[in-house]
N, CA, C and O atoms as a GROMACS GRO file, in nm:
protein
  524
    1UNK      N    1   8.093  34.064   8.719
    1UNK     CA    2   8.069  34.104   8.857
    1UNK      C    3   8.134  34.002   8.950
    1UNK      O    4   8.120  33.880   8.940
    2UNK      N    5   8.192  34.053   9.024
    2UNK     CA    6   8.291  33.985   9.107
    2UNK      C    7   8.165  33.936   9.235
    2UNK      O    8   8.114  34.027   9.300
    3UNK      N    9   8.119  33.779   9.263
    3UNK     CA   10   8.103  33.785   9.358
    3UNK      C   11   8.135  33.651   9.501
    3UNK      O   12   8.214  33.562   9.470
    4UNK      N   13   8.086  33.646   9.615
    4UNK     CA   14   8.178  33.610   9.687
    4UNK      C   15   8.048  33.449   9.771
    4UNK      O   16   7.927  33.462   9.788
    5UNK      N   17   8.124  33.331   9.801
    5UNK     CA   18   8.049  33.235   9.871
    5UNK      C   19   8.041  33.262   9.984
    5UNK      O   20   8.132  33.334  10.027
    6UNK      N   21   7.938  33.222  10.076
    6UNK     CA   22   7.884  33.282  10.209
    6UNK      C   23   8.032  33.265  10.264
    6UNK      O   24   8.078  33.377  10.284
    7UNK      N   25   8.148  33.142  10.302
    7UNK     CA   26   8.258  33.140  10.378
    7UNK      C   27   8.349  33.244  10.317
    7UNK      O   28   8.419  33.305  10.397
    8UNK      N   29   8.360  33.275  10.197
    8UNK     CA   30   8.444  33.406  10.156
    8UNK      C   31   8.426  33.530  10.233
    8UNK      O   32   8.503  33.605  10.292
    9UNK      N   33   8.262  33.525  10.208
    9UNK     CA   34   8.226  33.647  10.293
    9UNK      C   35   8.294  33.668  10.388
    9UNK      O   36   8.392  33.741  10.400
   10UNK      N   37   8.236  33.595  10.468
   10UNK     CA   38   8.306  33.591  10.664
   10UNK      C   39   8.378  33.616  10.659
   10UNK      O   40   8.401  33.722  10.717
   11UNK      N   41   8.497  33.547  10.585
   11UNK     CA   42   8.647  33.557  10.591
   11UNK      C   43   8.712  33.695  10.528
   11UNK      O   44   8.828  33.731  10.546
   12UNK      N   45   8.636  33.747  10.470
   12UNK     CA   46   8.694  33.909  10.441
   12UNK      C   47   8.569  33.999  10.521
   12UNK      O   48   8.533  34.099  10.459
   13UNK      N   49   8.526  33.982  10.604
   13UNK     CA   50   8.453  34.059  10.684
   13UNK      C   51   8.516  34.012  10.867
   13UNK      O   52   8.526  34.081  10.968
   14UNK      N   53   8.536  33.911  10.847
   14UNK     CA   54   8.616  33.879  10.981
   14UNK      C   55   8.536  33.802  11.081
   14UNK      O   56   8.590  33.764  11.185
   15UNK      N   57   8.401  33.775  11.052
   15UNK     CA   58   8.298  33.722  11.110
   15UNK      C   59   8.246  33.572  11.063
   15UNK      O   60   8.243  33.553  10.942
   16UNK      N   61   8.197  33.450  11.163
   16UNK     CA   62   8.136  33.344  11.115
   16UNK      C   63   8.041  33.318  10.992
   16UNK      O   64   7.957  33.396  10.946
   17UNK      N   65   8.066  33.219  10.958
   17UNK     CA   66   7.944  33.164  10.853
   17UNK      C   67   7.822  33.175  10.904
   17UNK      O   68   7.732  33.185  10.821
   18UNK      N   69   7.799  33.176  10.996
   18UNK     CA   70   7.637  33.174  11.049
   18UNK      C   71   7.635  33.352  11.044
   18UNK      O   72   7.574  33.421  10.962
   19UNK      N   73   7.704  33.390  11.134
   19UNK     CA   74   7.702  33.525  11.096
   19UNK      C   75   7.623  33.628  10.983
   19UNK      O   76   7.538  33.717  10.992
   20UNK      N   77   7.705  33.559  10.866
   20UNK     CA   78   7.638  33.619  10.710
   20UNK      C   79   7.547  33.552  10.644
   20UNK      O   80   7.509  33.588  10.532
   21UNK      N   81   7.499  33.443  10.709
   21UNK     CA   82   7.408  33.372  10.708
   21UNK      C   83   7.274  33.450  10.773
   21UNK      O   84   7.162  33.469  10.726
   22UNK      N   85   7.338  33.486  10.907
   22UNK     CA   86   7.191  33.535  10.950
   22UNK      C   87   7.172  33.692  10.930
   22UNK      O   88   7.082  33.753  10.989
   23UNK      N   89   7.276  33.763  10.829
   23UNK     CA   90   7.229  33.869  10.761
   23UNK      C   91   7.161  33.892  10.634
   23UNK      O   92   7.104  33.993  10.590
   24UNK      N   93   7.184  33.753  10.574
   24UNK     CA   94   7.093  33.728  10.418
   24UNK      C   95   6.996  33.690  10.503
   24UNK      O   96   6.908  33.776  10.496
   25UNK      N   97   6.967  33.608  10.578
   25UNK     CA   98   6.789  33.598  10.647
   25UNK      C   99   6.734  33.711  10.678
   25UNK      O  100   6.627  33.754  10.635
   26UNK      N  101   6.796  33.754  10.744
   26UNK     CA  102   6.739  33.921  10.753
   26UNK      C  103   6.707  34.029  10.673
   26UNK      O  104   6.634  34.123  10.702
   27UNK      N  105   6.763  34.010  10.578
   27UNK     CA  106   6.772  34.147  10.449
   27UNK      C  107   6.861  34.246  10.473
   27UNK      O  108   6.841  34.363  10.440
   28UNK      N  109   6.978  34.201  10.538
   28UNK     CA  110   7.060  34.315  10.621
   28UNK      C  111   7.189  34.291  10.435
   28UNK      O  112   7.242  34.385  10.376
   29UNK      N  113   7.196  34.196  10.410
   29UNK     CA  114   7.303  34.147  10.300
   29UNK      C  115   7.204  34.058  10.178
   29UNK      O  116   7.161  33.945  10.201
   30UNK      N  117   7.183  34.118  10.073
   30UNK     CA  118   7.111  34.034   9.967
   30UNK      C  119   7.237  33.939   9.874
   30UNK      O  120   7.345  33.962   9.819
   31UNK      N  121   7.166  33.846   9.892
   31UNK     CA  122   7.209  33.737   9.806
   31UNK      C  123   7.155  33.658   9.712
   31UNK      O  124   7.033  33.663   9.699
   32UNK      N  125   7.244  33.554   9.612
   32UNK     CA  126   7.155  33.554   9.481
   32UNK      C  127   7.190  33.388   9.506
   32UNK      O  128   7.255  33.359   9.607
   33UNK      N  129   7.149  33.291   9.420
   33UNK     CA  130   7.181  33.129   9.360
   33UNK      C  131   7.273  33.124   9.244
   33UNK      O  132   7.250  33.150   9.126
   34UNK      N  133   7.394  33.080   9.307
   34UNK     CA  134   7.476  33.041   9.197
   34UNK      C  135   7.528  32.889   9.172
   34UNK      O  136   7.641  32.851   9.204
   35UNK      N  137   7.454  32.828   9.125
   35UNK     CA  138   7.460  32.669   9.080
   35UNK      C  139   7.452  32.542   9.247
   35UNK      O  140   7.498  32.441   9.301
   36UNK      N  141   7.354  32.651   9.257
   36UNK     CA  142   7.330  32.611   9.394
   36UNK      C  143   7.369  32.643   9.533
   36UNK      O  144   7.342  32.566   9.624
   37UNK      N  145   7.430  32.750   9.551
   37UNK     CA  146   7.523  32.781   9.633
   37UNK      C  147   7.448  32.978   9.610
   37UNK      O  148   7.413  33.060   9.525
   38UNK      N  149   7.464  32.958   9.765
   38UNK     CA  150   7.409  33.128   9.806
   38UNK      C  151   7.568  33.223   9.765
   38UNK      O  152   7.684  33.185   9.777
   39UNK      N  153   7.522  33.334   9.723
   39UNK     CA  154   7.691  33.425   9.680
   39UNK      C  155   7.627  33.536   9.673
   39UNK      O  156   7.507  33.554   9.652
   40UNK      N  157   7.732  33.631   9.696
   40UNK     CA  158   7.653  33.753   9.772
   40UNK      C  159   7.774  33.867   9.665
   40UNK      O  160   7.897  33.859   9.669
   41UNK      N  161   7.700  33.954   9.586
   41UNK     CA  162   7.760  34.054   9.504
   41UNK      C  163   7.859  34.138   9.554
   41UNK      O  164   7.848  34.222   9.644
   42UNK      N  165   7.966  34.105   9.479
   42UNK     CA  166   8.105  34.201   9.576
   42UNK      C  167   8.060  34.358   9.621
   42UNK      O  168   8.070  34.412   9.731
   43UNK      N  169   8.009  34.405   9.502
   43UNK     CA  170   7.984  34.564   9.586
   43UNK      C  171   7.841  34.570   9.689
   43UNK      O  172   7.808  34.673   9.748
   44UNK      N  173   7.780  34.464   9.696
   44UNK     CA  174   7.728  34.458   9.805
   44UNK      C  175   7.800  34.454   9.924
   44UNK      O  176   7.781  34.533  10.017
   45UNK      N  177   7.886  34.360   9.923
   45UNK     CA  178   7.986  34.291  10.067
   45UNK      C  179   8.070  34.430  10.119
   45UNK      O  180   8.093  34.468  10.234
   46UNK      N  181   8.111  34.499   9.969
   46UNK     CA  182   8.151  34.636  10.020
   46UNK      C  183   8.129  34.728  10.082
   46UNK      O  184   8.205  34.793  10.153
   47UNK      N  185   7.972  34.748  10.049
   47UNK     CA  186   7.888  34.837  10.092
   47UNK      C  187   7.899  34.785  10.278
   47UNK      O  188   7.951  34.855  10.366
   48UNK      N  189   7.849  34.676  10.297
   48UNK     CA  190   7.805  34.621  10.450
   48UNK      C  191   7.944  34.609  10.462
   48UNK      O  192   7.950  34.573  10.579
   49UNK      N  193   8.072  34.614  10.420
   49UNK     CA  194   8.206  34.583  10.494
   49UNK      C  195   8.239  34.734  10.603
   49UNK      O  196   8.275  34.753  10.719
   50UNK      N  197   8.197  34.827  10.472
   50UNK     CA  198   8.224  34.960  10.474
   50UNK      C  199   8.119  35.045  10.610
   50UNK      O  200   8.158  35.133  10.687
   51UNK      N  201   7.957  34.971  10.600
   51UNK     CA  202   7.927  35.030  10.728
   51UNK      C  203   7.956  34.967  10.854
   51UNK      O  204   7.928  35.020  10.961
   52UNK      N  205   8.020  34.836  10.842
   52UNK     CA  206   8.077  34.787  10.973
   52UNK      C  207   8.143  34.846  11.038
   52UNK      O  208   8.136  34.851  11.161
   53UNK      N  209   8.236  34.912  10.953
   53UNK     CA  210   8.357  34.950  11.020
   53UNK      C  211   8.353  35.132  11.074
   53UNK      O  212   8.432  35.194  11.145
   54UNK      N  213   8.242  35.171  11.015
   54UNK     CA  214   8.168  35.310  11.020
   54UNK      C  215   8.045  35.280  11.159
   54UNK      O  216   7.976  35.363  11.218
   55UNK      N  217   8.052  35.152  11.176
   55UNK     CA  218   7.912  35.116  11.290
   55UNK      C  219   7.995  35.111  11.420
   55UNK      O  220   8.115  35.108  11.395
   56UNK      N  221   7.967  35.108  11.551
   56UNK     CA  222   8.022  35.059  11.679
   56UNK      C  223   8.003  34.908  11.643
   56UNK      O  224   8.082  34.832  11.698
   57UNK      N  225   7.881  34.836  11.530
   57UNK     CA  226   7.881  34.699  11.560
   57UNK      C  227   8.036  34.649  11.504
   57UNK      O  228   8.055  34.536  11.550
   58UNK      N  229   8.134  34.686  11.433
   58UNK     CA  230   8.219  34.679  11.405
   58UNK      C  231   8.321  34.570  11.506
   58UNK      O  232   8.370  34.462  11.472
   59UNK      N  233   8.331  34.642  11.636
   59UNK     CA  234   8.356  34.602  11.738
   59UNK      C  235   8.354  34.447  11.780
   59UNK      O  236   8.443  34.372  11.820
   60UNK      N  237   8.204  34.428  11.751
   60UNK     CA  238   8.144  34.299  11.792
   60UNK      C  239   8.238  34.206  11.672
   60UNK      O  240   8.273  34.092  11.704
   61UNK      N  241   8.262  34.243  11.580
   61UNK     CA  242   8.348  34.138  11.485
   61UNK      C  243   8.447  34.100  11.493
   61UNK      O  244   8.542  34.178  11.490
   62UNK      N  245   8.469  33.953  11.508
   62UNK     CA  246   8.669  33.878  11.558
   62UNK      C  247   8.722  33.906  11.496
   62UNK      O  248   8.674  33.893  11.383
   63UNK      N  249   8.828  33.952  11.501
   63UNK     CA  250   8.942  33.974  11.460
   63UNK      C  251   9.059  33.952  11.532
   63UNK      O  252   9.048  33.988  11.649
   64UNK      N  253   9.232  33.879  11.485
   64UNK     CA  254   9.286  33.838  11.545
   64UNK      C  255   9.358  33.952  11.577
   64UNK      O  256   9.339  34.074  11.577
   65UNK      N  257   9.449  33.872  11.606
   65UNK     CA  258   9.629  34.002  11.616
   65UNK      C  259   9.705  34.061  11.526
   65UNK      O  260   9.775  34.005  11.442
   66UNK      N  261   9.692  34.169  11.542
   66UNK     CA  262   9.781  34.218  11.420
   66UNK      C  263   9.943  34.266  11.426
   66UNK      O  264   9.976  34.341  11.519
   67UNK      N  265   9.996  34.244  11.376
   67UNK     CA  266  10.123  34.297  11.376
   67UNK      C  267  10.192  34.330  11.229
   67UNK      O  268  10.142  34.283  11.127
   68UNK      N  269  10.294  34.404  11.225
   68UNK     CA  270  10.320  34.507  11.143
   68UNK      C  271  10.377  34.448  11.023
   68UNK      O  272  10.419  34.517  10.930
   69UNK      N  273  10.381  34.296  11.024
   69UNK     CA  274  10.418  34.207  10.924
   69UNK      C  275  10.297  34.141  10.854
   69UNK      O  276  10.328  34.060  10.767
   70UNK      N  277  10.157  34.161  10.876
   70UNK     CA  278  10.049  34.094  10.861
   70UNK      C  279   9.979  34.094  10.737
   70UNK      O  280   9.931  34.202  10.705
   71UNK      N  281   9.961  33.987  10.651
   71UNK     CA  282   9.895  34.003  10.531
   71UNK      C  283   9.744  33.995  10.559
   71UNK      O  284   9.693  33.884  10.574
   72UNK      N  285   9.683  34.086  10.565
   72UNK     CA  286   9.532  34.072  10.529
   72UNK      C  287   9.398  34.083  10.464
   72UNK      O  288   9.353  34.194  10.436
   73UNK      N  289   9.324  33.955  10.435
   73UNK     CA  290   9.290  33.950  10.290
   73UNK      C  291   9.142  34.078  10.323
   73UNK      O  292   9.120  34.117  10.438
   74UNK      N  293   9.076  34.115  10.228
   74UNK     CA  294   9.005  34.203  10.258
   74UNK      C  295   8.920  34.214  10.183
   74UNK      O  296   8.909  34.120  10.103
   75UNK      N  297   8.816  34.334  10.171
   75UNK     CA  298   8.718  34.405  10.004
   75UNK      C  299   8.774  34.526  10.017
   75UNK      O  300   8.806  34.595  10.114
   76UNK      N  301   8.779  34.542   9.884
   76UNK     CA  302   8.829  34.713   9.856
   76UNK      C  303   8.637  34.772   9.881
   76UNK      O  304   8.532  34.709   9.871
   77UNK      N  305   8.663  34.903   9.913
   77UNK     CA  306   8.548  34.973   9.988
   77UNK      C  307   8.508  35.068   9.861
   77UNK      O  308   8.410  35.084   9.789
   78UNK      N  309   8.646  35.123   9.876
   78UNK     CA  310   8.635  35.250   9.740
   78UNK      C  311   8.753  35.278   9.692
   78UNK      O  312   8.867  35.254   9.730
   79UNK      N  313   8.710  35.333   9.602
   79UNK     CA  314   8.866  35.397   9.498
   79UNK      C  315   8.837  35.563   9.471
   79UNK      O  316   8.729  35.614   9.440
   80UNK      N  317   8.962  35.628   9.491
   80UNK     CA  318   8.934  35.747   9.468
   80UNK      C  319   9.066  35.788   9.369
   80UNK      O  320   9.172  35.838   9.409
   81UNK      N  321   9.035  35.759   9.250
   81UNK     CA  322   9.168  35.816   9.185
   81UNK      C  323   9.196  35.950   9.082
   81UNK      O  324   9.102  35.979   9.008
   82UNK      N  325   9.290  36.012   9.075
   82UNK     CA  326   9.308  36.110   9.002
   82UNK      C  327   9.400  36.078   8.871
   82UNK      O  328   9.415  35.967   8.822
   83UNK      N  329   9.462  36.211   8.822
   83UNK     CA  330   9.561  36.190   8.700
   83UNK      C  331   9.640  36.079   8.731
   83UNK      O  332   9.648  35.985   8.652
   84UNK      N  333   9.722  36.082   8.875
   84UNK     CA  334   9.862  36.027   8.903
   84UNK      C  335   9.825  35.949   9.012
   84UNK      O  336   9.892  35.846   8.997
   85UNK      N  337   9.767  35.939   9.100
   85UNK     CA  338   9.767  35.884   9.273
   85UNK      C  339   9.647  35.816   9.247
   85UNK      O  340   9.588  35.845   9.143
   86UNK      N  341   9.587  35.709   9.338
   86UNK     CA  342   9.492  35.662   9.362
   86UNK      C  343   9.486  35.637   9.540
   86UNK      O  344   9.591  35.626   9.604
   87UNK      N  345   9.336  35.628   9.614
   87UNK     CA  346   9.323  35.606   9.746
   87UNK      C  347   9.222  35.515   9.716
   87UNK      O  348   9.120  35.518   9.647
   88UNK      N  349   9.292  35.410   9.806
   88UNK     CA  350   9.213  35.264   9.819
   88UNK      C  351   9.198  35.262   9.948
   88UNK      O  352   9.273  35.284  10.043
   89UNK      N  353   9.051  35.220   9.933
   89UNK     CA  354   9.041  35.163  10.059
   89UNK      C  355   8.941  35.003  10.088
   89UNK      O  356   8.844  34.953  10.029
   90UNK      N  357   9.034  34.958  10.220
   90UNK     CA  358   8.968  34.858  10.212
   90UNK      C  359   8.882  34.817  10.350
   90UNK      O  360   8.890  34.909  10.430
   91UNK      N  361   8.827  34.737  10.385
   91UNK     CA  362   8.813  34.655  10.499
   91UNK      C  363   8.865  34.518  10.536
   91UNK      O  364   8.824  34.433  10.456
   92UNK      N  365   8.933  34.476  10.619
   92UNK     CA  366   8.991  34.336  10.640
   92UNK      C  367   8.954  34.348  10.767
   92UNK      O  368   9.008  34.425  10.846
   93UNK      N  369   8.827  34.246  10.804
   93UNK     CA  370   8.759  34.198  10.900
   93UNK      C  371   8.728  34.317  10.952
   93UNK      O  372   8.658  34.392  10.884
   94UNK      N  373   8.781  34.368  11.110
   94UNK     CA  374   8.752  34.476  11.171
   94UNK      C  375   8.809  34.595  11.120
   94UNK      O  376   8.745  34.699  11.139
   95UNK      N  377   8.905  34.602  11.064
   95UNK     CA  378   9.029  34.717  11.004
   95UNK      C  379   8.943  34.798  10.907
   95UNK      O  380   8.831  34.777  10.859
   96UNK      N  381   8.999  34.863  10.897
   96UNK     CA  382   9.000  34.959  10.749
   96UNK      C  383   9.116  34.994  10.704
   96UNK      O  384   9.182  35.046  10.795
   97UNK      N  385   9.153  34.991  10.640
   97UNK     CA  386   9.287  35.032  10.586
   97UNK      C  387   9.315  35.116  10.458
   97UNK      O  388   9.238  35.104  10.362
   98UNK      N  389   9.408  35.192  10.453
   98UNK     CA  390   9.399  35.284  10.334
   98UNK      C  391   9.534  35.284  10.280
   98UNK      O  392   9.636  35.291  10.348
   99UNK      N  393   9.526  35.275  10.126
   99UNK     CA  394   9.634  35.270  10.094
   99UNK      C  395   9.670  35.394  10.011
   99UNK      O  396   9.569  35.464   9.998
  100UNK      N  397   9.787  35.450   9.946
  100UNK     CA  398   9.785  35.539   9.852
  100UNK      C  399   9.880  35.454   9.727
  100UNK      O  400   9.971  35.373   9.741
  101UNK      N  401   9.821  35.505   9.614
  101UNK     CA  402   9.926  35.416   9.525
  101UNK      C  403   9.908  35.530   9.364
  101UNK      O  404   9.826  35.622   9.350
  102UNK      N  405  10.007  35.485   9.270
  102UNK     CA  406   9.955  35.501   9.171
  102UNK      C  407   9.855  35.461   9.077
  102UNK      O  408   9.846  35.339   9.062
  103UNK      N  409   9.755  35.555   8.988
  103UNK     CA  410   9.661  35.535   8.943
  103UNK      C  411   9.681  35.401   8.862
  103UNK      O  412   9.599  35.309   8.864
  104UNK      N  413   9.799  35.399   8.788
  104UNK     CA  414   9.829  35.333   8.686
  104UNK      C  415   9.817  35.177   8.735
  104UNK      O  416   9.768  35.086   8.668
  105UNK      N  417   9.895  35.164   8.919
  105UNK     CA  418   9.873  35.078   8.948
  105UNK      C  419   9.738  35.004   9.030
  105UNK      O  420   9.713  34.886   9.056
  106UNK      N  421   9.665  35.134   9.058
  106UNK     CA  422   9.527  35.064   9.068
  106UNK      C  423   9.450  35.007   8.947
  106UNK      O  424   9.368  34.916   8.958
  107UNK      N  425   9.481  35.067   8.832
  107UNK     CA  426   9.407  35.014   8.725
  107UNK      C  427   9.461  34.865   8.669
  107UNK      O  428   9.391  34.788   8.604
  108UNK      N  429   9.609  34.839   8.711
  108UNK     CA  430   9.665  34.731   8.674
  108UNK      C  431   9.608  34.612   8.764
  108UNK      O  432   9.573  34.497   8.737
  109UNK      N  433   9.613  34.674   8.861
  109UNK     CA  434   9.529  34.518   8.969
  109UNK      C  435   9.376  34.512   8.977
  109UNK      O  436   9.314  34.425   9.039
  110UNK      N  437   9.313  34.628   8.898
  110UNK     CA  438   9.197  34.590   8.912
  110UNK      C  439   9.129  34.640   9.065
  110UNK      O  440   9.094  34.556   9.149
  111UNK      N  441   9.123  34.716   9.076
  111UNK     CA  442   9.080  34.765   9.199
  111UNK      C  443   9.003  34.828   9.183
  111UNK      O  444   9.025  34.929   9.116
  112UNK      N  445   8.862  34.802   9.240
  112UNK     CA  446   8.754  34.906   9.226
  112UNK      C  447   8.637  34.842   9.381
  112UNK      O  448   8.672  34.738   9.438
  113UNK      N  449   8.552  34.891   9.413
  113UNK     CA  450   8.414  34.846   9.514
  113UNK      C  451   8.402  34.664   9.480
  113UNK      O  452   8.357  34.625   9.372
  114UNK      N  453   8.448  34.569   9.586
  114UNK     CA  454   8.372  34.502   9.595
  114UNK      C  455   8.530  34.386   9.542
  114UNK      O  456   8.540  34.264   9.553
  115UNK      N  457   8.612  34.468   9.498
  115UNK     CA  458   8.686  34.331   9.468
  115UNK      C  459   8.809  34.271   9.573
  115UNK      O  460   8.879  34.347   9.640
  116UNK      N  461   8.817  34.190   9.575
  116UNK     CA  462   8.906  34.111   9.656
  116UNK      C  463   9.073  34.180   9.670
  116UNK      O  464   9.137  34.239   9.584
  117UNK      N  465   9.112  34.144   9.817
  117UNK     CA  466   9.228  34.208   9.805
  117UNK      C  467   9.302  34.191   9.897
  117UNK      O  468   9.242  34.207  10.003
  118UNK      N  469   9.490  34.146   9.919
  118UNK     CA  470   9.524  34.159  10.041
  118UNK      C  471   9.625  34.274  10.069
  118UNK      O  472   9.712  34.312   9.991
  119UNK      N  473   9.597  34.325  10.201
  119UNK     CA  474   9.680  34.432  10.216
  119UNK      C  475   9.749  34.392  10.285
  119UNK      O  476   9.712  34.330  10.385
  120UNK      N  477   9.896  34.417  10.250
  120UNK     CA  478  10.019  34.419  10.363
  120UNK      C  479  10.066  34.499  10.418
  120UNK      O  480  10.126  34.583  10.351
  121UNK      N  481  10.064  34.513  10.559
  121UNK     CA  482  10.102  34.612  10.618
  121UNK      C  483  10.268  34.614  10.664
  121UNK      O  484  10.311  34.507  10.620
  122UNK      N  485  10.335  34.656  10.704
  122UNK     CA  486  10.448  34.677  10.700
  122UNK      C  487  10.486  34.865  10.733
  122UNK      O  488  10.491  34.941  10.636
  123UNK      N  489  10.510  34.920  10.880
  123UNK     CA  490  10.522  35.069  10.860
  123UNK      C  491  10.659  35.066  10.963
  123UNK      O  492  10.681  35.006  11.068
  124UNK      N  493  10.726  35.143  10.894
  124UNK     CA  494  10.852  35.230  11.017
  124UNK      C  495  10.830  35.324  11.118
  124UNK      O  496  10.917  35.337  11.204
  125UNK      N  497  10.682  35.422  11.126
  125UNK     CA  498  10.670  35.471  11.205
  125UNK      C  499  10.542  35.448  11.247
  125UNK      O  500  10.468  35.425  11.152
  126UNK      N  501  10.476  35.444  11.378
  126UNK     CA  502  10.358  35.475  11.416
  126UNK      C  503  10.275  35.620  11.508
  126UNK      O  504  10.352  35.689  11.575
  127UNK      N  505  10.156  35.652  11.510
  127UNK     CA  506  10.159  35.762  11.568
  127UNK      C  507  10.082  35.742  11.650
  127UNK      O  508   9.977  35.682  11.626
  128UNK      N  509  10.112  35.786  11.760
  128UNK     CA  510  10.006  35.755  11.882
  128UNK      C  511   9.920  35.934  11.941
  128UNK      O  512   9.986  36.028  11.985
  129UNK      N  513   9.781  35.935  11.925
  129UNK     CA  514   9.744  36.027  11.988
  129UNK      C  515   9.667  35.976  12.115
  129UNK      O  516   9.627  35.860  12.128
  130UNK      N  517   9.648  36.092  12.222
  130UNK     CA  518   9.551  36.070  12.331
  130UNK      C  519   9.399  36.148  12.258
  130UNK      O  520   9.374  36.230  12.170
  131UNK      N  521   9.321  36.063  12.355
  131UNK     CA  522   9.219  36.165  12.279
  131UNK      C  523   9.177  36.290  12.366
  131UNK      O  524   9.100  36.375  12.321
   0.00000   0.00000   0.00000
C-alpha cells in the first residue's frame, strides 16, 4: 500500500502542512503511525484529492501558474481501463487532469487510486468556451 508523509500530502494536494494536519484532527483525512511519523493511505489522499476538486472548497487551495510546459506532481484519482486504452485521472493540487493512454502502459507504470504521479502537460490546441 502506497502511502504518503503529512508534507507529501500537501504537496500533491497543493495545500500547507498545517492544512492536512488540521484535516487528520478533524476526521476529514485518517491517518496511521509509521515509525513515528503520521502517513496517510494513498487511496485515502485520493479519495479527499478527488472531492476537492469536485468541492467549490477546491478553490480555496494554492496553486501556482501553470503553463503548457508544466510538470505536475499529483495522485492518480482513478483508472478506467479497457482491452486497449486506459483513462487516468489525476489531481495535482487544484487541477484535475486526465490523461488517455494505453492499457499496457498504465499497467507498466503502475497506475491505479492513490499512487503517485507526474503529469506533463504540453497541448497544441486549446478550447475556449463561454458559458
Amino acid at each position: 500500500m502506497t502511502t504518503y508523509r503529512i508534507a507529501e500530502a500537501a504537496e500533491v494536494l497543493g495545500v500547507s502542512d498545517d492544512t492536512v494536519r488540521r484535516w487528520i484532527e478533524a476526521g476529514r483525512l485518517p491517518s496511521t503511525t509509521d515509525r513515528g511519523r503520521s502517513v496517510v493511505a494513498g487511496d485515502d489522499l485520493a479519495a479527499l484529492a478527488a472531492s476537492l476538486v469536485d468541492a467549490a472548497e477546491h478553490d480555496r487551495t494554492r496553486g501556482g501558474s501553470v503553463s503548457a510546459r508544466n510538470r505536475m506532481t499529483g495522485i492518480v484519482t482513478r483508472v478506467v481501463a479497457d482491452g486497449v486504452m486506459a483513462q487516468i485521472e489525476m489531481v495535482c493540487g487544484p487541477y484535475r487532469v486526465v490523461s488517455l493512454m494505453s492499457s499496457e502502459a498504465a499497467t507498466e507504470l503502475g497506475l491505479e487510486p492513490g499512487v503517485r504521479a507526474i503529469a506533463s502537460v504540453k497541448s497544441t490546441a486549446v478550447v475556449v468556451e463561454t458559458p
